[in-house]
PADO-48491 format. One record per residue (C-alpha): residue in three letters; chain; x, y, z. Coordinates in steps of 0.05 Angstrom, whole numbers, padded with zeros to 5 digits. Each point is the difference from the previous one (the first is absolute). Example, Ala and Ser with C-alpha at 12.3 -4.5 7.8 and 13.67 -1.06 7.14 Angstrom:
2
ATOM | residuo | cadena | X | Y | Z
ATOM | Ala | A | 00246 | -00090 | 00156 $
ATOM | Ser | A | 00027 | 00069 | -00013 $
END
This chain:
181
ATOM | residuo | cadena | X | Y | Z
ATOM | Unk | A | 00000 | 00000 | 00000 $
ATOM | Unk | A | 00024 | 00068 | -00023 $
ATOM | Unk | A | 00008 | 00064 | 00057 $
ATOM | Unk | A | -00052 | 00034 | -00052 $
ATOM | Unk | A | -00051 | -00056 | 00006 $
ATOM | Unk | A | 00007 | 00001 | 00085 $
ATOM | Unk | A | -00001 | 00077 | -00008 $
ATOM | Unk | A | -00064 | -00005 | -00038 $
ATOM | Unk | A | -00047 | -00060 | 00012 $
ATOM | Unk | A | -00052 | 00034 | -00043 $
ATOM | Unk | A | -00017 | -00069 | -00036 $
ATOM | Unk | A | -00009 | -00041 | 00064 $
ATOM | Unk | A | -00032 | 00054 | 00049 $
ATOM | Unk | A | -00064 | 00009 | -00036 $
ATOM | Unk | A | 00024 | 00068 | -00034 $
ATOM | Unk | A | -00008 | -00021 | -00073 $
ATOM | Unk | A | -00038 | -00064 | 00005 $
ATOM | Unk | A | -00059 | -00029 | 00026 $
ATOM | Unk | A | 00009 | -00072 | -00002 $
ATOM | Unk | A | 00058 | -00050 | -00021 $
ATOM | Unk | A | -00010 | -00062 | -00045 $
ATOM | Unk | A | 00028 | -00071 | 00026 $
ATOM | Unk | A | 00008 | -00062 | -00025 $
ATOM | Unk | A | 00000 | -00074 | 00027 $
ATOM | Unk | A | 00075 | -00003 | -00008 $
ATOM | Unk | A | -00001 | 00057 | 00051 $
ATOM | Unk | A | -00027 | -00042 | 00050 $
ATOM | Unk | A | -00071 | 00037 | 00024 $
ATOM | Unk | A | -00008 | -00038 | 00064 $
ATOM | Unk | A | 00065 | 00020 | 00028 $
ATOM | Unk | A | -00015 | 00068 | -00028 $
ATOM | Unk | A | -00069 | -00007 | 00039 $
ATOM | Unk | A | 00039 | -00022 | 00056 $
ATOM | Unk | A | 00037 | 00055 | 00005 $
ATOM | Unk | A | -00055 | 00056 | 00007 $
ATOM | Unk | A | -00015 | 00010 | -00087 $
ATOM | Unk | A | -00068 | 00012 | -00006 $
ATOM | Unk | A | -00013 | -00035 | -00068 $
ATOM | Unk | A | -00057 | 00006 | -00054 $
ATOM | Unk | A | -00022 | -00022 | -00057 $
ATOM | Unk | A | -00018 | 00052 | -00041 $
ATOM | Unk | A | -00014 | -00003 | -00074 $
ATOM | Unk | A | 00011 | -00074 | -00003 $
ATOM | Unk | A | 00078 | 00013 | 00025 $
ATOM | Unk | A | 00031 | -00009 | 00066 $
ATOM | Unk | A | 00024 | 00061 | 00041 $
ATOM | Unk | A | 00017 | 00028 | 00063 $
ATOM | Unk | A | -00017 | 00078 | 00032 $
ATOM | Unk | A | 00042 | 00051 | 00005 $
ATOM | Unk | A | 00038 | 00028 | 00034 $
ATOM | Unk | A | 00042 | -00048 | 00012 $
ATOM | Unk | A | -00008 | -00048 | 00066 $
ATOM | Unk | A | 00075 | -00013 | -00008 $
ATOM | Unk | A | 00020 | 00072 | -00013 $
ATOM | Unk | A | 00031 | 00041 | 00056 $
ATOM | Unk | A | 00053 | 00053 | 00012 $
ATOM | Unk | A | 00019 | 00002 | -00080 $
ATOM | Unk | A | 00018 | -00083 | 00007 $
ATOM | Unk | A | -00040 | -00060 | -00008 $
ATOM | Unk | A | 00001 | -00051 | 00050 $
ATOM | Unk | A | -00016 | -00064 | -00058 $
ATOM | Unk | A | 00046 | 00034 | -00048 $
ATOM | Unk | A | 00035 | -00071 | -00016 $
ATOM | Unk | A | -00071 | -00032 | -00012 $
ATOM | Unk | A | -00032 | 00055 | -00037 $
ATOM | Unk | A | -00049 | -00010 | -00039 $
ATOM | Unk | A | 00026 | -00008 | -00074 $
ATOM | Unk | A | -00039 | 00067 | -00027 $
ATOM | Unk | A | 00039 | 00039 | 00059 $
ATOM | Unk | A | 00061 | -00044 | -00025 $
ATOM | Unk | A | -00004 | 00027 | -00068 $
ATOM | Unk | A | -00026 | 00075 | 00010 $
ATOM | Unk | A | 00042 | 00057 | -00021 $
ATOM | Unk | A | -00028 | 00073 | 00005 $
ATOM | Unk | A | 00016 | 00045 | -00061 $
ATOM | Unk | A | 00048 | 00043 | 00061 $
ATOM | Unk | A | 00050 | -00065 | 00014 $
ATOM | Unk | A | 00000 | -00011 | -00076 $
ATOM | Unk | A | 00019 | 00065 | -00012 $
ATOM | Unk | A | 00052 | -00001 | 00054 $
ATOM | Unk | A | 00026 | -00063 | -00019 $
ATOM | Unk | A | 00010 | 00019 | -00072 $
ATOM | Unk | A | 00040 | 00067 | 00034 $
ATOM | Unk | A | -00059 | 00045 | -00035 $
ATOM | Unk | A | -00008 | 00033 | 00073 $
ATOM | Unk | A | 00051 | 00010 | 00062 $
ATOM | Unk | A | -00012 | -00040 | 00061 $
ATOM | Unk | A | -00007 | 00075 | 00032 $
ATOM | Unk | A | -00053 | 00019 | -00044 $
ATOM | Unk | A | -00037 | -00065 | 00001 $
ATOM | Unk | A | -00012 | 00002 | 00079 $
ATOM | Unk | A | -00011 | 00075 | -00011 $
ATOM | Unk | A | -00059 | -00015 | -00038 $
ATOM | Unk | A | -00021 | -00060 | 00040 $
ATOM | Unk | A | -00001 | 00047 | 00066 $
ATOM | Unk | A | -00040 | 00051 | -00042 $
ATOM | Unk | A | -00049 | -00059 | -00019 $
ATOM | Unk | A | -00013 | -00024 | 00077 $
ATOM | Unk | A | 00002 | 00078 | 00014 $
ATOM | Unk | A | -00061 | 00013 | -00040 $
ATOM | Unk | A | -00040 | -00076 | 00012 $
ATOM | Unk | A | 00015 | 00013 | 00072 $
ATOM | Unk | A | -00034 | 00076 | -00014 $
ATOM | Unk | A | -00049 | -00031 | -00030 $
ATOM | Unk | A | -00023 | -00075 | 00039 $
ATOM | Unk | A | -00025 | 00043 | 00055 $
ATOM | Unk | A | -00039 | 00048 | -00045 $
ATOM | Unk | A | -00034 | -00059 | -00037 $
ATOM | Unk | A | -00014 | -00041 | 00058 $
ATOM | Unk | A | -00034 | 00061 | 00040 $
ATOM | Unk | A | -00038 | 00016 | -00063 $
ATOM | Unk | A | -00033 | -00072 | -00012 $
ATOM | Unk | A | 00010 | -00022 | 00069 $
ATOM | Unk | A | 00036 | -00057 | -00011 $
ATOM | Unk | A | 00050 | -00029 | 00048 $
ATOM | Unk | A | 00073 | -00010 | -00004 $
ATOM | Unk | A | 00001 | -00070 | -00023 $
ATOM | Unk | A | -00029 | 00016 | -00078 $
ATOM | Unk | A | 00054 | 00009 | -00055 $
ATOM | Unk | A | 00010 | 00057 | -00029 $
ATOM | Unk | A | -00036 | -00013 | -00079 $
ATOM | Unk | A | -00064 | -00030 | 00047 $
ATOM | Unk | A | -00001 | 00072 | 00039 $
ATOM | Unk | A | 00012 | 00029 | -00067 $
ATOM | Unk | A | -00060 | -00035 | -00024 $
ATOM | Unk | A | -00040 | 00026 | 00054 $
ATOM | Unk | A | 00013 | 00065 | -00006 $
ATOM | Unk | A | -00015 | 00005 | -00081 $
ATOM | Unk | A | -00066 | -00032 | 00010 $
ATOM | Unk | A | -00020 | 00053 | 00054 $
ATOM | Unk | A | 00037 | 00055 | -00036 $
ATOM | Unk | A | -00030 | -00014 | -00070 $
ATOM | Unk | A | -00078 | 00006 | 00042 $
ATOM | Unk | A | 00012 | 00064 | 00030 $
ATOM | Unk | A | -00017 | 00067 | -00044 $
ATOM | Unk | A | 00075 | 00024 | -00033 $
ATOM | Unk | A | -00014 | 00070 | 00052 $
ATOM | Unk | A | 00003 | -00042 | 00060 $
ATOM | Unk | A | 00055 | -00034 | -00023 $
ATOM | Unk | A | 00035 | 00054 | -00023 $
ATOM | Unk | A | -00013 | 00041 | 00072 $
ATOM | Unk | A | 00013 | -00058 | 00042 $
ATOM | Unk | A | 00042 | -00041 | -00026 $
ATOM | Unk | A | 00047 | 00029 | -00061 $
ATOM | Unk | A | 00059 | -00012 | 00040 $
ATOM | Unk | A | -00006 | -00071 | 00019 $
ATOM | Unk | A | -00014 | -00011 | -00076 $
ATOM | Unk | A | 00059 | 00035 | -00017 $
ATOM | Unk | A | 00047 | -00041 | 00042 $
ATOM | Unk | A | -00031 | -00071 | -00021 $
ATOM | Unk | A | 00020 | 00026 | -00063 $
ATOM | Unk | A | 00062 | 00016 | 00006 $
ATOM | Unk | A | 00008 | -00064 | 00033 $
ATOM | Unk | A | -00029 | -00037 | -00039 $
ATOM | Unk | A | 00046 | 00029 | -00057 $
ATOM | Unk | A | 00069 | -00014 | 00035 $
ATOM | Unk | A | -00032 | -00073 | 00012 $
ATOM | Unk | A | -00011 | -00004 | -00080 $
ATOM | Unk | A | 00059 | 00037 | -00024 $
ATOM | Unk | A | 00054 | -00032 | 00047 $
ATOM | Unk | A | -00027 | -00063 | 00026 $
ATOM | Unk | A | -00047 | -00044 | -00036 $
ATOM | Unk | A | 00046 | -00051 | -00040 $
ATOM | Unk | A | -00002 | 00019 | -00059 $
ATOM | Unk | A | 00057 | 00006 | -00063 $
ATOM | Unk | A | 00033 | 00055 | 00022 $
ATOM | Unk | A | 00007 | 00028 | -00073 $
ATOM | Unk | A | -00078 | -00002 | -00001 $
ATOM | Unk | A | -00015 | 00029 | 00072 $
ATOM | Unk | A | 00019 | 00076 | -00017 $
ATOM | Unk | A | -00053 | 00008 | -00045 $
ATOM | Unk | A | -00061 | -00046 | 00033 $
ATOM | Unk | A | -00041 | 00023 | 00058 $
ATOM | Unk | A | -00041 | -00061 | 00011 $
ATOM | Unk | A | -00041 | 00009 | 00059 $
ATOM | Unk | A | -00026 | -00066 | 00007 $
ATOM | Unk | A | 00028 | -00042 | 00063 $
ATOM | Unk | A | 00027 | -00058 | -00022 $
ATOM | Unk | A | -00014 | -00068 | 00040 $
ATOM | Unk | A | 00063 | -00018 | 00050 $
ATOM | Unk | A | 00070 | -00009 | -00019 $
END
Protein backbone atom coordinates (compact mmCIF):
# COMPACT_ATOMS: atom_id res chain seq x y z
CA UNK A 1 0.00 0.00 0.00
CA UNK A 2 1.18 3.38 -1.17
CA UNK A 3 1.58 6.58 1.68
CA UNK A 4 -1.00 8.31 -0.90
CA UNK A 5 -3.54 5.51 -0.60
CA UNK A 6 -3.20 5.54 3.65
CA UNK A 7 -3.23 9.40 3.24
CA UNK A 8 -6.44 9.14 1.37
CA UNK A 9 -8.78 6.14 1.97
CA UNK A 10 -11.41 7.86 -0.20
CA UNK A 11 -12.25 4.40 -2.00
CA UNK A 12 -12.71 2.37 1.21
CA UNK A 13 -14.28 5.04 3.66
CA UNK A 14 -17.51 5.48 1.85
CA UNK A 15 -16.28 8.88 0.16
CA UNK A 16 -16.72 7.84 -3.49
CA UNK A 17 -18.59 4.65 -3.25
CA UNK A 18 -21.55 3.22 -1.94
CA UNK A 19 -21.08 -0.39 -2.07
CA UNK A 20 -18.22 -2.91 -3.12
CA UNK A 21 -18.71 -6.02 -5.34
CA UNK A 22 -17.28 -9.57 -4.03
CA UNK A 23 -16.90 -12.64 -5.30
CA UNK A 24 -16.88 -16.37 -3.96
CA UNK A 25 -13.13 -16.48 -4.34
CA UNK A 26 -13.18 -13.63 -1.79
CA UNK A 27 -14.57 -15.76 0.70
CA UNK A 28 -18.10 -13.90 1.92
CA UNK A 29 -18.49 -15.82 5.09
CA UNK A 30 -15.25 -14.78 6.51
CA UNK A 31 -16.00 -11.39 5.11
CA UNK A 32 -19.45 -11.76 7.05
CA UNK A 33 -17.49 -12.83 9.87
CA UNK A 34 -15.63 -10.11 10.09
CA UNK A 35 -18.41 -7.28 10.43
CA UNK A 36 -19.14 -6.82 6.08
CA UNK A 37 -22.56 -6.22 5.78
CA UNK A 38 -23.20 -7.94 2.41
CA UNK A 39 -26.04 -7.65 -0.32
CA UNK A 40 -27.13 -8.75 -3.15
CA UNK A 41 -28.04 -6.16 -5.18
CA UNK A 42 -28.75 -6.32 -8.88
CA UNK A 43 -28.18 -10.00 -9.07
CA UNK A 44 -24.31 -9.34 -7.79
CA UNK A 45 -22.76 -9.81 -4.49
CA UNK A 46 -21.56 -6.76 -2.43
CA UNK A 47 -20.70 -5.35 0.71
CA UNK A 48 -21.53 -1.44 2.30
CA UNK A 49 -19.43 1.12 2.55
CA UNK A 50 -17.55 2.52 4.23
CA UNK A 51 -15.46 0.10 4.84
CA UNK A 52 -15.83 -2.30 8.13
CA UNK A 53 -12.10 -2.97 7.77
CA UNK A 54 -11.10 0.67 7.10
CA UNK A 55 -9.53 2.71 9.90
CA UNK A 56 -6.88 5.33 10.52
CA UNK A 57 -5.94 5.45 6.50
CA UNK A 58 -5.06 1.31 6.84
CA UNK A 59 -7.03 -1.68 6.43
CA UNK A 60 -7.02 -4.27 8.93
CA UNK A 61 -7.80 -7.43 6.07
CA UNK A 62 -5.48 -5.77 3.63
CA UNK A 63 -3.73 -9.28 2.83
CA UNK A 64 -7.30 -10.91 2.23
CA UNK A 65 -8.90 -8.15 0.41
CA UNK A 66 -11.35 -8.67 -1.56
CA UNK A 67 -10.06 -9.07 -5.24
CA UNK A 68 -11.99 -5.70 -6.60
CA UNK A 69 -10.03 -3.76 -3.67
CA UNK A 70 -7.01 -5.97 -4.92
CA UNK A 71 -7.18 -4.62 -8.28
CA UNK A 72 -8.52 -0.83 -7.80
CA UNK A 73 -6.39 2.02 -8.86
CA UNK A 74 -7.81 5.66 -8.60
CA UNK A 75 -7.00 7.88 -11.67
CA UNK A 76 -4.59 10.05 -8.61
CA UNK A 77 -2.12 6.81 -7.89
CA UNK A 78 -2.12 6.26 -11.72
CA UNK A 79 -1.15 9.51 -12.32
CA UNK A 80 1.43 9.47 -9.61
CA UNK A 81 2.76 6.30 -10.56
CA UNK A 82 3.26 7.25 -14.16
CA UNK A 83 5.27 10.58 -12.43
CA UNK A 84 2.29 12.83 -14.19
CA UNK A 85 1.92 14.48 -10.56
CA UNK A 86 4.44 14.99 -7.47
CA UNK A 87 3.86 13.00 -4.42
CA UNK A 88 3.48 16.77 -2.81
CA UNK A 89 0.83 17.70 -4.98
CA UNK A 90 -1.02 14.47 -4.96
CA UNK A 91 -1.58 14.53 -1.00
CA UNK A 92 -2.17 18.31 -1.53
CA UNK A 93 -5.12 17.54 -3.44
CA UNK A 94 -6.13 14.57 -1.45
CA UNK A 95 -6.18 16.92 1.85
CA UNK A 96 -8.22 19.46 -0.24
CA UNK A 97 -10.67 16.49 -1.20
CA UNK A 98 -11.30 15.28 2.67
CA UNK A 99 -11.21 19.19 3.34
CA UNK A 100 -14.25 19.85 1.36
CA UNK A 101 -16.25 16.05 1.93
CA UNK A 102 -15.51 16.69 5.57
CA UNK A 103 -17.19 20.48 4.84
CA UNK A 104 -19.63 18.93 3.36
CA UNK A 105 -20.82 15.20 5.29
CA UNK A 106 -22.07 17.34 8.03
CA UNK A 107 -24.00 19.76 5.80
CA UNK A 108 -25.71 16.78 3.95
CA UNK A 109 -26.38 14.74 6.83
CA UNK A 110 -28.08 17.78 8.84
CA UNK A 111 -30.02 18.60 5.69
CA UNK A 112 -31.67 15.00 5.09
CA UNK A 113 -31.17 13.91 8.57
CA UNK A 114 -29.37 11.03 8.01
CA UNK A 115 -26.84 9.62 10.41
CA UNK A 116 -23.20 9.10 10.19
CA UNK A 117 -23.15 5.62 9.04
CA UNK A 118 -24.61 6.42 5.13
CA UNK A 119 -21.90 6.86 2.39
CA UNK A 120 -21.42 9.68 0.93
CA UNK A 121 -23.22 9.04 -3.00
CA UNK A 122 -26.41 7.54 -0.65
CA UNK A 123 -26.43 11.13 1.30
CA UNK A 124 -25.86 12.59 -2.06
CA UNK A 125 -28.86 10.85 -3.25
CA UNK A 126 -30.87 12.15 -0.54
CA UNK A 127 -30.20 15.40 -0.86
CA UNK A 128 -30.96 15.66 -4.91
CA UNK A 129 -34.23 14.04 -4.41
CA UNK A 130 -35.26 16.68 -1.68
CA UNK A 131 -33.38 19.46 -3.48
CA UNK A 132 -34.92 18.74 -7.00
CA UNK A 133 -38.82 19.07 -4.88
CA UNK A 134 -38.19 22.26 -3.40
CA UNK A 135 -39.05 25.60 -5.58
CA UNK A 136 -35.31 26.82 -7.27
CA UNK A 137 -36.00 30.31 -4.64
CA UNK A 138 -35.84 28.18 -1.65
CA UNK A 139 -33.12 26.52 -2.78
CA UNK A 140 -31.36 29.20 -3.94
CA UNK A 141 -31.99 31.27 -0.37
CA UNK A 142 -31.35 28.33 1.73
CA UNK A 143 -29.23 26.28 0.43
CA UNK A 144 -26.89 27.77 -2.62
CA UNK A 145 -23.95 27.17 -0.58
CA UNK A 146 -24.26 23.62 0.34
CA UNK A 147 -24.96 23.03 -3.46
CA UNK A 148 -22.00 24.78 -4.32
CA UNK A 149 -19.64 22.75 -2.21
CA UNK A 150 -21.22 19.22 -3.23
CA UNK A 151 -20.21 20.50 -6.41
CA UNK A 152 -17.09 21.31 -6.10
CA UNK A 153 -16.72 18.12 -4.44
CA UNK A 154 -18.15 16.23 -6.42
CA UNK A 155 -15.87 17.72 -9.24
CA UNK A 156 -12.41 17.00 -7.50
CA UNK A 157 -14.01 13.34 -6.90
CA UNK A 158 -14.56 13.16 -10.88
CA UNK A 159 -11.60 15.01 -12.09
CA UNK A 160 -8.91 13.39 -9.73
CA UNK A 161 -10.25 10.23 -8.46
CA UNK A 162 -12.61 8.05 -10.23
CA UNK A 163 -10.29 5.48 -12.24
CA UNK A 164 -10.38 6.47 -15.20
CA UNK A 165 -7.56 6.74 -18.33
CA UNK A 166 -5.90 9.49 -17.26
CA UNK A 167 -5.54 10.89 -20.92
CA UNK A 168 -9.43 10.82 -20.97
CA UNK A 169 -10.18 12.27 -17.37
CA UNK A 170 -9.25 16.03 -18.21
CA UNK A 171 -11.88 16.47 -20.43
CA UNK A 172 -14.95 14.17 -18.78
CA UNK A 173 -17.00 15.31 -15.92
CA UNK A 174 -19.03 12.23 -15.37
CA UNK A 175 -21.09 12.72 -12.40
CA UNK A 176 -22.38 9.38 -12.03
CA UNK A 177 -20.99 7.29 -8.91
CA UNK A 178 -19.65 4.38 -9.99
CA UNK A 179 -20.33 0.98 -7.98
CA UNK A 180 -17.20 0.09 -5.48
CA UNK A 181 -13.71 -0.34 -6.46
Amino acid sequence: MTSLCIDCGLCCDGTMYSTVEINEADRPARLQKKGFNLLLQDGKSVFEQPCTAFGSGCCSIYAQRPAMCRAYRCALLRKHDANEISTDEAKALIARTIAMRDRVRPALEQFTGAEGSLSLPKLLKIFEDAFASMEIATRQRLHGELLLDVVELRLLLSRHFEPRDTKLEKSSLDMDAPSGP
